[in-house]
N, C-alpha and C positions, 0 to 999 in steps of 0.2 A: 863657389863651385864653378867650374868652367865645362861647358858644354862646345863643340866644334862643329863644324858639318864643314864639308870638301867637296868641290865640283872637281873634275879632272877633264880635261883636252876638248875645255873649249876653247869654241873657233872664234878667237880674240887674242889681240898684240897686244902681250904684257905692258907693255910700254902705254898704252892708250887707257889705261884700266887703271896703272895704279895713281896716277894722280886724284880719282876717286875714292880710291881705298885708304889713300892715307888722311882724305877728308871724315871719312868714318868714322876714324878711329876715336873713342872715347865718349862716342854719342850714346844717348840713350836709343833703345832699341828704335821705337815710336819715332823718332826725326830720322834717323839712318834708314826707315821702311819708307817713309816720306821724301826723303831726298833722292834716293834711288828710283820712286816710281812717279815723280814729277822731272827725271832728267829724258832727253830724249836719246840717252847716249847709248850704245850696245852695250856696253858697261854697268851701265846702270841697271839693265835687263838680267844680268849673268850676278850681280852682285844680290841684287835684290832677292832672285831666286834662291840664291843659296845663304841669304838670311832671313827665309823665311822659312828653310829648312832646319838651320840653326834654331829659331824660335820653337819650331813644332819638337826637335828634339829633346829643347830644357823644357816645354811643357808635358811632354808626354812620357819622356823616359828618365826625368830628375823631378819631376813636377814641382816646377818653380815660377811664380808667378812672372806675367812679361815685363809686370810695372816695372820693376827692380831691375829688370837685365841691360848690361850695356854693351856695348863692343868693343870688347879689348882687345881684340888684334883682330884686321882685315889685310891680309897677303895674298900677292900675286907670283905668284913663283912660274917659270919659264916649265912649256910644257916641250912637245916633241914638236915638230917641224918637216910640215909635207912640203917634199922637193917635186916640182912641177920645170917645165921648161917652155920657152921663148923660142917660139923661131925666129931668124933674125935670117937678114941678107945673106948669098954665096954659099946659103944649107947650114951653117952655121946655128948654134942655139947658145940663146941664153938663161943662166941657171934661177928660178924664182922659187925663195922660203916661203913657205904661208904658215905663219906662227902659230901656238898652240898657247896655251897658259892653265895653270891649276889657281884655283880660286879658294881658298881657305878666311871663314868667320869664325872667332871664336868667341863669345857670350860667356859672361861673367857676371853672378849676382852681387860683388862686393862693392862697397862705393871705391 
């Protein structure tokens, strides 16, 4: 059975994130809780969070024990992107994205 949970438009660069997520993949629940909250990285914080959502929902709405559950998919998908601006010399600006990203775990009891 596959359980998910989804964070949406957090303030994190895909890019910085998923080299994490693709470390996940395939762990048991128990090392991916512990990788995530021995890293010091924002990533880590945002990932973690929302596999420990994932866990609360395979145990409380599939009631499936944690032992068993692994991570079988961890994606970072491109959120929305707030345009800010730079002032720059002669009144001029320059244009700054500040990234967004959706955070998707999804938990699986099969080996």
């Amino acid at each position: 059975m596959e359980i998910q949970s989804i964070s949406k438009n957090v303030r994190l660069s895909p890019s910085k994130a998923r080299d994490m997520a693709r470390q996940m993949r395939g762990m048991p629940v128990e090392q991916a809780l512990q990788m995530t909250s021995m890293s010091e990285r924002k990533a880590g914080f945002y990932l973690g969070k929302t596999l420990k959502s994932a866990i609360a929902n395979a145990e409380n709405n599939a009631d499936l024990p944690v032992e068993t559950l692994r991570v079988k998919e961890a994606r970072i998908d491109e959120g929305p992107r707030m345009k800010r601006f730079w002032p720059r010399a002669r009144g001029m600006v320059s244009r700054i994205q500040k990234k967004m990203c959706h955070v998707k775990i999804v938990l699986t009891d099969e080996q």
